[in-house]
SERO-333194 format. One record per residue (C-alpha): residue in one letter; z, y, x. Coordinates in steps of 0.02 Angstrom, whole numbers, always signed. Each point is the difference from the previous one (the first is absolute). Layout:
# SERO-333194
rest,c3,c2,c1
A,Z,Y,X
...
//
This chain:
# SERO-333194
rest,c3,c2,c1
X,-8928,-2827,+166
X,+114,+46,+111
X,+175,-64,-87
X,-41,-223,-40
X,+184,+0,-96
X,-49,+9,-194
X,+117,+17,-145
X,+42,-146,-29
X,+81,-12,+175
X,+98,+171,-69
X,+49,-84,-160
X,+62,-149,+89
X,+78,+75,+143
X,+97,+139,-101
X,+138,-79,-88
X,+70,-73,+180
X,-52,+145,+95
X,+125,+118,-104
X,+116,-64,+143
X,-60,+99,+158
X,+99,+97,+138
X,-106,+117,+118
X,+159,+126,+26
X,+123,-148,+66
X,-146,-115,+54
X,+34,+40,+190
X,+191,+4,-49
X,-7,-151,-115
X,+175,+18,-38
X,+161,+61,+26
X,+176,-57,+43
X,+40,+4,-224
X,-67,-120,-112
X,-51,+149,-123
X,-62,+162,+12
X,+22,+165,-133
X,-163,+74,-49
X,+49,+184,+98
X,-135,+31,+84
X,-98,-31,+153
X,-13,+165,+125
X,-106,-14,+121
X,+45,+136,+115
X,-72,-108,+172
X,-148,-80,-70
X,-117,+89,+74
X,+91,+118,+146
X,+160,-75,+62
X,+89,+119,+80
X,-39,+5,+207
X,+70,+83,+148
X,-89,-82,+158
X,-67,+159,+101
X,-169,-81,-25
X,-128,-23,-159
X,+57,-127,-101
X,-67,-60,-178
X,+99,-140,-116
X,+6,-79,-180
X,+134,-89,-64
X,+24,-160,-116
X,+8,+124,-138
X,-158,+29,+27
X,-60,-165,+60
X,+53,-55,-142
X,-109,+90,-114
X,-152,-58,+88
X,-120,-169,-34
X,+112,-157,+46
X,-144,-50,+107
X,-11,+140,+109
X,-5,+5,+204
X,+89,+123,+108
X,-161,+86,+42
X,-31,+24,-171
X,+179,+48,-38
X,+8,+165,+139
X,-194,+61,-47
X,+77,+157,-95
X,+74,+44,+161
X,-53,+142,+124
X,-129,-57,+107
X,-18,-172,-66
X,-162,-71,-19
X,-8,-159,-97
X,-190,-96,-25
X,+38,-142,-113
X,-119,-119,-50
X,+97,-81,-112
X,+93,+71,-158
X,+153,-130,+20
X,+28,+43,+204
X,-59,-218,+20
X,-133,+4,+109
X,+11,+46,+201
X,-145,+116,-28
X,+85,+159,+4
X,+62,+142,+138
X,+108,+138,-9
X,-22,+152,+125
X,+124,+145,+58
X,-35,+161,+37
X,-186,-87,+37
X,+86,-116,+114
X,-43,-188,-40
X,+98,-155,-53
X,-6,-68,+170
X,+96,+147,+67
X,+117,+15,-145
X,+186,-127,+25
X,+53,-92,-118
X,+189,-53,-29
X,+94,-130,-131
X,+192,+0,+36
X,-17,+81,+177
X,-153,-139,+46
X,-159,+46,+40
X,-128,-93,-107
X,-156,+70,+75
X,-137,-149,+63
X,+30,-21,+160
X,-177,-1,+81
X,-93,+136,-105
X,+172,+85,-24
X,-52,+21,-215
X,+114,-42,-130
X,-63,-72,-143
X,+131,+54,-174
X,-52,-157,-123
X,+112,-83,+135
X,+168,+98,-16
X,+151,+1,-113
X,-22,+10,-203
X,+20,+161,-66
X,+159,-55,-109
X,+78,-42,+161
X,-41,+177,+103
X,+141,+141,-5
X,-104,+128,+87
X,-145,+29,+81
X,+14,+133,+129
X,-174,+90,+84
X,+31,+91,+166
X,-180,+75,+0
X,+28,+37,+173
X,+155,+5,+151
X,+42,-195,-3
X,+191,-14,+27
X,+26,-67,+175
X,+68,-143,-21
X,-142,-80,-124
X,-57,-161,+75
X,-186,+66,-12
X,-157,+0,+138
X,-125,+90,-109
X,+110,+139,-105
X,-109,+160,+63
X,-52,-3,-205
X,+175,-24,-51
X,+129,-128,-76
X,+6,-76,-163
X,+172,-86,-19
X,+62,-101,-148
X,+157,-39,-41
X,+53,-146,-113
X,+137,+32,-144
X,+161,-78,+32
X,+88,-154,-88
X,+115,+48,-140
X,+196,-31,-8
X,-22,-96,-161
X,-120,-147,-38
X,-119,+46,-103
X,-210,-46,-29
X,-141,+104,-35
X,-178,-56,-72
X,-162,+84,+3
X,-144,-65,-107
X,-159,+88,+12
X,-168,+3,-93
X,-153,+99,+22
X,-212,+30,+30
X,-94,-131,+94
X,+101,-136,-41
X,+168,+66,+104
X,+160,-116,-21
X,+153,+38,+94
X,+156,-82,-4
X,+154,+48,+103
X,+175,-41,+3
X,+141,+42,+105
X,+169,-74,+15
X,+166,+110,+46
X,+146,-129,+65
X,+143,+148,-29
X,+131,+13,+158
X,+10,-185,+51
X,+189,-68,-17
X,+121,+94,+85
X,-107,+52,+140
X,-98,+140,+11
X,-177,-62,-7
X,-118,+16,-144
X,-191,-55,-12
X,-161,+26,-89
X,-151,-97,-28
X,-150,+18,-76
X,-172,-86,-56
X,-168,+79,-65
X,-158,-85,-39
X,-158,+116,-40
X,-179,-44,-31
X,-147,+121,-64
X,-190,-32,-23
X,-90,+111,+118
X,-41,+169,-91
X,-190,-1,+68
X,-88,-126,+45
X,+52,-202,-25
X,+172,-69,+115
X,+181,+18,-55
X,+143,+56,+110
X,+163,-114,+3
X,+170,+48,+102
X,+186,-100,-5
X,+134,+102,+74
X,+170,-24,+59
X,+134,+139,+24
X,+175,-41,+61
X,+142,+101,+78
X,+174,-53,+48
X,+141,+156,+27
X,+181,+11,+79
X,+94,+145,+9
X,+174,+27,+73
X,+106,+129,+68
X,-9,+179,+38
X,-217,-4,-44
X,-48,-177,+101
X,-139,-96,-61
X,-125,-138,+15
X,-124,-72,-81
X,-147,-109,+3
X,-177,+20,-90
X,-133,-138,-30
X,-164,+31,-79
X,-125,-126,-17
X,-180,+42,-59
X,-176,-124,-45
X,-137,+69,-51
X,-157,-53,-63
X,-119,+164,-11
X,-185,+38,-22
X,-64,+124,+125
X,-113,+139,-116
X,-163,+45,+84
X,+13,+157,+92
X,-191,+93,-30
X,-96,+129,+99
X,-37,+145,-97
X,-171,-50,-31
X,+79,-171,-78
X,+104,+118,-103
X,-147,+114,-48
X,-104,-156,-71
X,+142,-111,-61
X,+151,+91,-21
X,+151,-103,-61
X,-130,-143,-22
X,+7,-41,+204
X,+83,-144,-21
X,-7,-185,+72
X,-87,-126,-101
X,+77,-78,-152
X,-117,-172,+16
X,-42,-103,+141
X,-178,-29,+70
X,-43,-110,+132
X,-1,+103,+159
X,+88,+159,-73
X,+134,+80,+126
X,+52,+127,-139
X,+95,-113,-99
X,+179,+55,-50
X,+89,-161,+41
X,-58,+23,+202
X,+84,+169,-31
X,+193,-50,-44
X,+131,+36,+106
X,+174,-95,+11
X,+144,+43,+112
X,+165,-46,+20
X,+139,+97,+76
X,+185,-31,+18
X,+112,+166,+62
X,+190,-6,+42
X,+91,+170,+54
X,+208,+15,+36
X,+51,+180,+16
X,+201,+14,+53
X,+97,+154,+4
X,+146,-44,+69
X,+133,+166,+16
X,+102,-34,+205
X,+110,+151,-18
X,+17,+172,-55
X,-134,+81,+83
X,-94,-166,+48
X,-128,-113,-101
X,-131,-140,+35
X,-167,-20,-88
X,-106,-162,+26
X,-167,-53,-102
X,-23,-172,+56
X,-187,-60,-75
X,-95,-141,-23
X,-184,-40,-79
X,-131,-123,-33
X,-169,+10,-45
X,-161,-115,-53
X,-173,+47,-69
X,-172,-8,-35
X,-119,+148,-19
X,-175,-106,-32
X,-171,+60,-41
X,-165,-87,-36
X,-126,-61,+111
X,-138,-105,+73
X,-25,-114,+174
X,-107,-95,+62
X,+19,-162,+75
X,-85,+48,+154
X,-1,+152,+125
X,+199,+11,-24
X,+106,+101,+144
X,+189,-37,+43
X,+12,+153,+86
X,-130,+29,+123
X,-11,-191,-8
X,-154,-84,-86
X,+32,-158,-109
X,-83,-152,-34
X,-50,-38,-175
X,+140,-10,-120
X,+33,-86,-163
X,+13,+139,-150
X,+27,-82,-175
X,-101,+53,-128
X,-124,+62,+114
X,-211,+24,-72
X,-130,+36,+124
X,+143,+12,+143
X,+92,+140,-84
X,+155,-5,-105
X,+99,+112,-84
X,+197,+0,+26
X,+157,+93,-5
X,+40,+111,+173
X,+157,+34,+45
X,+110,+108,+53
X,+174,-64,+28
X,+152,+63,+88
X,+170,-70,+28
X,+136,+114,+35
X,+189,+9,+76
X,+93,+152,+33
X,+200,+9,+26
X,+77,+161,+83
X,+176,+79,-16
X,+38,+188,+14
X,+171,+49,+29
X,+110,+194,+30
X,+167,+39,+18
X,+34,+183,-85
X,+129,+88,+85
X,+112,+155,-60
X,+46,+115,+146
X,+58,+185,-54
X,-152,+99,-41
X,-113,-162,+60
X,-76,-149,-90
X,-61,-106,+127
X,-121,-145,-22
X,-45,-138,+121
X,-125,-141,-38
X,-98,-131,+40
X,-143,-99,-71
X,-85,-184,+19
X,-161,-72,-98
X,-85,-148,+46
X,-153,-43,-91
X,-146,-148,-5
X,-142,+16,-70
X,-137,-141,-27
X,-183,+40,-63
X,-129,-108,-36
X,-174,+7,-65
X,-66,-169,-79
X,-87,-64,-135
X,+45,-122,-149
X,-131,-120,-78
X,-23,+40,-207
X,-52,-92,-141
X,-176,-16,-84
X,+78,+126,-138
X,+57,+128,+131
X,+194,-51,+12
X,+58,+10,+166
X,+78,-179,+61
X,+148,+131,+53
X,+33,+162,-11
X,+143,+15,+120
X,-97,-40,+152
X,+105,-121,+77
X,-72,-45,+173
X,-1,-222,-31
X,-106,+36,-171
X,-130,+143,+86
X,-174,-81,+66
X,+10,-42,+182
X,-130,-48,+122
X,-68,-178,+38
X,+141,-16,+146
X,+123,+52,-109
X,+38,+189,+46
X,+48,+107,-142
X,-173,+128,-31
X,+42,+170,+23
X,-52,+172,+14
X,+174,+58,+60
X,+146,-91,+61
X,+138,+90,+93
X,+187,+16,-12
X,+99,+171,+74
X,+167,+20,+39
X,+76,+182,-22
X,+174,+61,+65
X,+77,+173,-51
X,+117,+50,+110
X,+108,+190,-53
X,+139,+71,+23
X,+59,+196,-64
X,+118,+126,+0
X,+51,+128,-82
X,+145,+142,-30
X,+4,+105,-159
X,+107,+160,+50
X,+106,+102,-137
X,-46,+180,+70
X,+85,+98,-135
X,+75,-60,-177
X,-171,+23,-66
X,-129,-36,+159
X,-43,-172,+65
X,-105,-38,+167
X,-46,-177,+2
X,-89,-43,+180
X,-65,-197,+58
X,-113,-104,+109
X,-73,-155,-46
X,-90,-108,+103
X,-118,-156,-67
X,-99,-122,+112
X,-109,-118,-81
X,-91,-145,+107
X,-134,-108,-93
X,-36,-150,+85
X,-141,-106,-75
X,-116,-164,+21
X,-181,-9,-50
X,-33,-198,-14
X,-190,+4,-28
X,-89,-29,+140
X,-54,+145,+106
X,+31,+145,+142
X,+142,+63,-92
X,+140,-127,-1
X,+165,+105,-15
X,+31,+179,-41
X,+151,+124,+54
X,+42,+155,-57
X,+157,+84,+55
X,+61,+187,-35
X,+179,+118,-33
X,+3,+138,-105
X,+130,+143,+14
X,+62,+94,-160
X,+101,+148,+23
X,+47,+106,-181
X,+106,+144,-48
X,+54,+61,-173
X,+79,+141,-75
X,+100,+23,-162
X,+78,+147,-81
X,+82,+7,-145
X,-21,+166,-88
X,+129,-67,-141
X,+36,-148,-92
X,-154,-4,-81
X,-108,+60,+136
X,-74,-71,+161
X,-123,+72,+141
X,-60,-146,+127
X,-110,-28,+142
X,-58,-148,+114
X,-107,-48,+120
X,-39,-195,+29
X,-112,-113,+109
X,-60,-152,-66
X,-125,-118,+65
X,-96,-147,-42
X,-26,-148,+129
X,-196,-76,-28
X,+0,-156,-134
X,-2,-177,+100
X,-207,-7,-62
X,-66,+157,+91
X,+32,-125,+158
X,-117,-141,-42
X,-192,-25,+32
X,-74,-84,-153
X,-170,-96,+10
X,-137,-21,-129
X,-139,-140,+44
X,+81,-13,+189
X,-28,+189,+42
X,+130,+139,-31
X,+27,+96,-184
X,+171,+78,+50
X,+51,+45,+150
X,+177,+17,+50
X,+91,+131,+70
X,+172,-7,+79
X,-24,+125,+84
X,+43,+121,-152
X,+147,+97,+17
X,+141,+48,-138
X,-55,+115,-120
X,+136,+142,+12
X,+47,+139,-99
X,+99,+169,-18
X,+45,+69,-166
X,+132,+147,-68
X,+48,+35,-171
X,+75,+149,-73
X,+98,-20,-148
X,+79,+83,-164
X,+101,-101,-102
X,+80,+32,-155
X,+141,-114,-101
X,+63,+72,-163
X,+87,-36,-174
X,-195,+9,-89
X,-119,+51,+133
X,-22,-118,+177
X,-154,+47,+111
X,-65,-27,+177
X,-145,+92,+94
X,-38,-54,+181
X,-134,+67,+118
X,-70,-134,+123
X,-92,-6,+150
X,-75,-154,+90
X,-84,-9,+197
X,-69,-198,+3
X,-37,-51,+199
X,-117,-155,+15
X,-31,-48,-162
X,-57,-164,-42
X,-157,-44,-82
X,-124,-124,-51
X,-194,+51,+54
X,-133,-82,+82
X,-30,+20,+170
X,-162,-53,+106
X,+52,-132,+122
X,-150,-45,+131
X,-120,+52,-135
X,+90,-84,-152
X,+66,+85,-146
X,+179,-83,-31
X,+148,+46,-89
X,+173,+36,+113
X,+135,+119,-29
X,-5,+150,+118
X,+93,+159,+31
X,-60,+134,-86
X,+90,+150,+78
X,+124,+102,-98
X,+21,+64,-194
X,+75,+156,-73
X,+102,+11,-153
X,+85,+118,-109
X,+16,+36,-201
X,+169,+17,-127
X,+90,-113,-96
X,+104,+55,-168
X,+106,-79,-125
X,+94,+56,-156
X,+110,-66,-126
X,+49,+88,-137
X,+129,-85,-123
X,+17,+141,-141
X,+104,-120,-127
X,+113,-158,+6
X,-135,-174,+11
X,-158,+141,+55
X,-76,-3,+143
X,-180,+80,+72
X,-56,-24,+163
X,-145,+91,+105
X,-60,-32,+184
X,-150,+67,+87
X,-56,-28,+189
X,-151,+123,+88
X,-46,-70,+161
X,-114,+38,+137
X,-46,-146,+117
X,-140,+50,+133
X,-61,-111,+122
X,-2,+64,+169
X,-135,-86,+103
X,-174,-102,-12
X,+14,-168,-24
X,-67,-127,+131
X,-126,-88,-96
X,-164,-126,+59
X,-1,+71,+162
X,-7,+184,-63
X,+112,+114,-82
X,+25,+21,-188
X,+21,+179,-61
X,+166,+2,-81
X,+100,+133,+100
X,+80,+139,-127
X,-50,-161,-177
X,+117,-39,-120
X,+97,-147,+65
X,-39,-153,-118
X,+128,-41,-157
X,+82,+161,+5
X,-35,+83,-171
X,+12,+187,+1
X,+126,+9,-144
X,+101,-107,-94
X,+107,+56,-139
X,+127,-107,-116
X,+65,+44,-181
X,+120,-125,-69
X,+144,-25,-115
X,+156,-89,-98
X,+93,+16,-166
X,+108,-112,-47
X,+129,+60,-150
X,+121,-156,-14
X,-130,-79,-124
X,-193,+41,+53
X,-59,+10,+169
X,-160,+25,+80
X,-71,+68,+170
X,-187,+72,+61
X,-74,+7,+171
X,-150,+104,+43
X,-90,-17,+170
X,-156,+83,+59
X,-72,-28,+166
X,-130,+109,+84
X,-154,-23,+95
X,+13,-154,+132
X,-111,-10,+142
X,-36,-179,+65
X,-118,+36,+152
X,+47,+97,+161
X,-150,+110,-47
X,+44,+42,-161
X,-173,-63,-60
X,+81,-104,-147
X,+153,+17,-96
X,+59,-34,-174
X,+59,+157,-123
X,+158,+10,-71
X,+74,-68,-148
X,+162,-15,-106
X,+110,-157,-67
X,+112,+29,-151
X,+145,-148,-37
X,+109,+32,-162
X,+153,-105,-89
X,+94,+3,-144
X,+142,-104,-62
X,+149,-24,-109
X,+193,-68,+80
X,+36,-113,-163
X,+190,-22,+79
X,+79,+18,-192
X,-116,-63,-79
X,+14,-160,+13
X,+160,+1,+115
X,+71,+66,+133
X,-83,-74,+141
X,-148,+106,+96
X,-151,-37,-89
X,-152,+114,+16
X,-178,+7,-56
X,-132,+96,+138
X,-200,+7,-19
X,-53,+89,+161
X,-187,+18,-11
X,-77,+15,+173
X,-155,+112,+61
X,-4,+47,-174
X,-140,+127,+6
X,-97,-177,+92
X,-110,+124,+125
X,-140,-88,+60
X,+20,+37,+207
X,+3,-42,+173
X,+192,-11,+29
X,-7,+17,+180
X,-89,-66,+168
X,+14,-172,+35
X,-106,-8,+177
X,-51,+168,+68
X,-125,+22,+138
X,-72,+109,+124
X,-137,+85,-82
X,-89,-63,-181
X,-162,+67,+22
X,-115,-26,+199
X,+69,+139,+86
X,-73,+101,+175
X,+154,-3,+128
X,+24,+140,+132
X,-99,-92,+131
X,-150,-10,-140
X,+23,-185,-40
X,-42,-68,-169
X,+173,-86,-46
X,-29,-94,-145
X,+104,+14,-144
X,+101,-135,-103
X,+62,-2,-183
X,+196,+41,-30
X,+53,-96,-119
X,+147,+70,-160
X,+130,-87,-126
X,-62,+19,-187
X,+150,+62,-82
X,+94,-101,-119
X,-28,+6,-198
X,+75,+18,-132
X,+144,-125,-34
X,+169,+11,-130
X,+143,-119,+37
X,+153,-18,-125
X,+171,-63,+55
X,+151,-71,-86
X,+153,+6,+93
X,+167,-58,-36
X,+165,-16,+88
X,+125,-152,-5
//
C-alpha cells in the first residue's frame, strides 16, 4: 500500500492532534495573547499584490501555512507559472529533486534567504531540504525571469527564488508544531518569540525542528535537525538591522534515479537493496547522504537623509558533506591520477577485491557583502552598488572501509578515517580545492516620466575568476579561468489606473562555467573527463511584455517572454585523440519564447481560487558537437522544458474550517538533445482540511490540519535527473555512428497524509 499509517495511529494521534494551526503556522502568533474566532481572509495567499515592471509570482504565509509542515520551497512555489518541480520525495527530505523555469535549470536559477545567496558554490544548485522551516518563511517571491540588479547571483539567466524569513514579534510568545503522518513521519518544531527586549528596541526569535520519515520506496529513512534564528532592531524614521542564522544536518538517502527501461521493468520497485550480501554495491546504507550547513545573513537599512539611504547584506556560510555510493577495488592496478600504485591494504578484501563506500565530499566557505546607496533626486532614483564574494571550495573523492554486514565504518568521509595507500597518501579519485572571487558592481536610475510612466535604465557588470588546484598527480596541476560579464536592462511601467499596470523589460543575465568544467579527471591513469577552461559565460537576452491587474476580487498577470541564450553550457562527450570522454562544451545558442498567466479570483470573504498556465517554445538552434561528429539537434525541443504547464489551486477558510487544493500538470519533457526519449506528462493533486479550535478549548490559536499530499498517488517519472545527448545510437552529420547513452528520471513521490497539531503560547 501506498499510505503505512493504520488506524490505530489515527485513533491515537486524534485526541492531541485537535490542536493544529496551518493558517498562523508561518505566523505562529501575534503581538495578543488571544485571538476572536472572526475569520481568517486570505486575500494574498496565493497572488500578493506586485508592481515590479517585470513577471513576478508570490505566496504568502497565509498560504504557506495551509500547506504540509514538512514542505521545501521548491515544493511550496510548484503552482506557480513556469515552475517545474520533480520531487522524489513526498516530505521535500531528500536532495533528489530539481525545479526548472521557463525550461531553464536549477543551476541557472538564484537562490536568496534574507538578501544571501544560498546557491552551492561550485555547481551553482541549491538544494531546499537545506533552507528555513516553512513556519518561519513570510513570503516566497518567484521572479520567473528579469533578476533585480542588485541580486548577489552568477547563474540567474533562469531566474531568482528569494525567501524571506518572518520577523520576531513585539511580545514573547511560543509556538509548537507536532506532526504525524504515512511512512513513519514525526516532526517536532518549536519556536521561541523573546517580545521587544527591555527598553531597547531589539526583539528575537528562535526556533528548533526535528523530522524523521521511513523512506516511502525502497528500505533507508531520512533524518534532518534544523535551526532558525533572527535577531531585529528598528529605530528612527524606517532604520533597521538584523541578523539571520540558520543551521541545517541532514542525514538523507539518495532514491535511485532509473532509465526508462529500469522504469518499464521495475517501476517504483527500482530501489537499493534492503539486505546485505557479501560483495553487493546496491545496498542502501552505501547510499545515505549527511550534510551539514551553517548560514548567517545581516541585511541593514539604514535611512542617511531625506532623499538618501544605505543598503548592505553582509553574508556568511559553511558547508560539510558526503554524497557516497557503493563500490568495489582492488588491491592492485590502483591509479593516483595518472600515477600507478603499489599494492595496497583494503580491509575486508576476498580474492583482491573489496567492496566499500566511495565518496564524494566537499567542504565549503563562502562570505560576500553587497551594498547600494538609493538616492532621491527630482524625477530620479539613482542607485549605485557594489558587490564582493569570496568562495572555497574543497572536493574529494575517497573511499571508507565497511563492515562484514555492509555498514560503512563512516559515512561522512572524513579524510584520517578513508583508506590510504601503503605510504600513507589519502586514495583518491579526485582531490582538488578552487577558489572563486565575484567581483560586481551596478547602477541604475529609475526616471518618473509622467505621474503614471516610469523608465528604469542600469548596467551591471560581474567578473568571476576561478582559481583551482588539482593535487593528484599529473599534466594538469592548476587551473584558471577568468571572465566579465556586462548587463545592461531597461524597463517600462505604465500605470493605466490604480488597478492597472502595462510593463516591459529587457535584461542580460549570464552564467560564469561551474569550478568542475575546469578539471581533467582520470579513470585507471588515463583521462574520463576532460576539462575545459576554456568555456566562456553562457549569456543571455530576454524581454517581457506584461499586463497586470490588482483589484478588490480579481488580481491577474499575463507576460509574453522571449529568450536569445549565447554559448550555452553543456555536458556531452567529446572524442579526444580517439577517446570518448565526457567535458562540458559550448553548444552554440538557444531560442526561447512562450506566455505565462496567473489569476486570482477571491469572490467571498476567507475564498480564494487560483489558476496559472505557462506555453513555451524552447528550440535549439545548432548541432551539438558530439564524438568527433555532430549530433542533429538544430530546430529539437530543448531538454526539461515541458510544452505546457497549467496550475488550479485554492483556499477557504471561514473563521472555523479551512482547507486548500493544488493541482499541477506538467507536459511532455524531453531529456535528450534529439528528442529520442522523453517522459509524458502527468498531474499532482495536494488537498487539506482543518478546524481553528481557538474557543473551544480557549482562546489561544489552536488548529487541527490533515493535508494529504499527491493524493491521486500517480505512478510517474517526475522529471529528468541526468539527461544526455542522444538515448538511442544515432548517425551525426559527418555519418558517424555516435553511440547513445541512457537518461536517467526522478520517480515521483507517493502518496503520503501528514496531520499537525499546533498551538500557540
Amino acid at each position: 500500500m501506498a499510505l503505512n499509517i493504520d488506524s490505530r495511529c489515527l485513533l491515537l494521534a486524534l485526541p492531541a492532534l485537535l490542536l493544529a494551526n496551518p493558517a498562523y503556522a508561518a505566523t505562529p502568533f501575534d503581538d495578543a495573547d488571544t485571538i476572536r474566532v472572526t475569520g481568517h481572509p486570505d486575500p494574498e495567499g496565493l497572488l500578493p499584490d506586485q508592481t515590479a515592471p517585470k513577471a513576478v509570482s508570490a505566496i504568502s504565509a497565509e498560504f504557506i501555512g495551509k500547506q504540509a509542515p514538512t514542505f521545501n520551497a521548491f515544493q511550496l512555489v510548484g503552482l506557480l507559472p513556469g515552475a517545474n518541480v520533480a520531487s522524489s520525495d513526498p516530505y521535500g527530505l531528500s536532495v533528489s529533486s530539481s525545479l526548472t523555469l521557463r525550461g531553464l535549470g536549477q543551476d541557472e536559477i538564484g537562490v536568496l534567504l534574507e538578501g544571501a545567496p544560498q546557491n552551492d558554490i561550485g555547481y551553482y544548485y541549491a538544494y531546499p531540504s537545506q533552507f528555513a522551516d516553512a513556519e518561519n518563511i513570510r513570503q516566497v517571491t518567484l521572479t520567473q525571469g528579469a533578476v533585480d540588479i542588485d541580486s548577489p547571483t552568477v547563474g540567474g539567466a533562469g531566474g531568482l527564488l528569494s525567501l524571506t524569513l518572518d520577523d520576531p514579534r513585539a511580545r514573547a510568545g511560543a509556538l509548537l508544531d507536532l506532526s504525524l503522518g504515512s511512512y513513519d513521519e514525526r516532526r517536532a518544531f518549536a519556536r521561541v518569540d523573546t517580545g521587544t527586549i527591555a527598553h531597547t528596541n531589539l526583539k528575537a526569535f528562535v526556533s528548533v525542528s526535528d523530522n524523521r520519515a521511513d523512506n516511502w520506496r525502497g528500505a533507508g529513512y531520512d533524518t534532518r535537525f534544523h535551526i532558525d534564528a533572527k535577531l531585529l532592531n528598528e529605530w528612527g524614521n524606517g532604520n533597521r538591522a538584523s541578523i539571520a542564522v540558520s543551521f541545517n544536518q541532514a542525514d538523507t538517502s539518495t532514491y535511485p534515479s532509473p532509465t526508462l527501461a529500469d522504469w518499464q521493468a521495475n517501476g517504483r520497485g527500482f530501489n537499493y537493496d534492503k539486505h546485505y550480501t557479501d560483495g553487493d554495491t546496491n545496498y542502501w546504507r552505501l547510499y545515505r547522504s549527511p550534510f551539514r550547513n551553517l548560514y548567517f545573513s545581516a541585511p541593514v537599512h539604514l535611512v542617511l537623509g531625506d532623499r538618501l539611504t544605505l543598503d548592505t547584506t553582509t553574508y556568511v556560510q559553511f558547508g560539510y558533506g558526503n554524497s557516497p555510493y557503493g563500490t568495489q577495488l582492488a588491491t592492485t592496478g590502483n591509479y593516483q591520477g595518472t600515477q600507478a600504485l603499489g599494492p595496497i591494504a583494503l580491509p575486508g578484501a576476498e580474492d583482491g577485491v573489496a567492496t566499500v563506500l566511495g565518496n564524494y565530499t566537499g567542504r565549503q566557505f563562502r562570505a560576500g557583502d553587497v551594498a547600494k546607496l538609493t538616492l532621491k533626486a527630482g524625477v530620479h532614483t539613482i542607485t549605485a552598488g557594489l558587490w564582493l564574494d569570496y568562495g572555497t571550495d574543497h572536493d574529494i573523492q575517497s573511499y571508507t572501509a565497511i563492515n562484514p554486514d555492509g555498514t560503512p565504518t563512516d559515512i561522512w568521509g572524513y579524510a584520517d578515517k578513508a583508506i590510504h595507500t601503503a605510504d600513507g597518501q589519502l586514495l583518491a579519485y579526485e582531490d582538488e580545492r578552487t577558489t572563486t572571487v565575484t567581483k560586481g558592481f551596478f547602477l541604475a536610475d529609475s526616471i518618473a516620466l509622467a505621474p503614471r510612466l516610469t523608465l528604469d535604465a542600469g548596467f551591471k557588470g560581474v567578473s568571476v575568476l576561478h582559481n583551482g588546484q588539482n593535487y593528484l598527480p599529473g599534466p594538469q596541476a592548476g587551473v584558471h579561468f577568468a571572465s566579465f560579464a556586462a548587463l545592461p536592462r531597461a524597463s517600462l511601467r505604465y500605470k493605466l489606473d490604480d488597478h492597472n499596470q502595462l510593463f516591459a523589460n529587457v535584461t542580460t543575465n549570464f552564467r560564469a562555467p561551474d569550478e568542475y568544467t575546469l578539471y581533467t579527471t582520470y579513470d585507471s591513469g588515463v583521462p574520463s573527463g576532460q576539462g575545459n577552461p576554456a568555456l566562456k559565460n553562457e549569456y543571455s537576452v530576454s524581454e517581457e511584455l506584461g499586463y497586470r491587474v490588482i483589484g478588490a476580487n480579481v488580481s491577474a498577470s499575463l507576460t509574453a517572454f522571449h529568450y536569445h541564450f549565447r554559448n550555452r553550457q553543456l555536458a556531452t562527450v567529446i572524442d579526444a585523440d580517439g577517446a570518448l570522454i565526457n567535458s562540458t562544451i559550448n553548444a552554440g545558442s538557444q531560442t526561447s519564447y512562450g506566455l505565462d498567466g496567473e489569476v486570482d479570483y477571491r469572490p467571498v470573504r476567507g475564498v480564494s481560487l487560483y489558476v496559472s498556465g505557462e506555453v513555451l517554445h524552447a528550440r535549439i538552434d545548432d548541432d551539438l558537437p558530439a564524438g568527433g561528429d555532430d549530433l542533429p539537434t538544430a530546430g529539437k525541443h530543448a531538454v526539461s522544458s515541458p510544452a505546457l504547464q497549467a496550475g488550479f489551486g485554492g483556499t477557504y477558510d471561514d473563521g472555523r474550517l479551512f482547507g486548500s487544493f493544488a493541482l499541477k500538470y506538467v507536459g511532455r519533457q524531453y531529456s535528450t538533445f534529439t528528442n529520442d526519449e522523453s517522459v509524458p506528462g502527468y498531474a499532482t493533486l495536494d488537498l487539506s482540511v482543518g478546524v481553528h479550535l481557538a474557543g473551544l478549548i480557549d482562546q489561544k490559536r489552536t488548529d487541527l490540519r490533515v493535508n494529504l499530499i499527491n493524493a491521486t498517488n500517480p505512478h510517474v517519472l517526475s522529471g529528468v535527473e541526468a539527461i544526455s545527448p542522444n538515448a538511442q545510437d544515432t548517425i551525426g552529420r559527418n555519418g558517424t555512428l555516435i553511440a547513445g547513452s541512457a537518461p536517467a528520471y526522478y520517480i515521483g513521490a507517493g502518496r503520503a497524509v501528514v496531520v499537525t497539531l499546533s498551538r500557540a503560547f
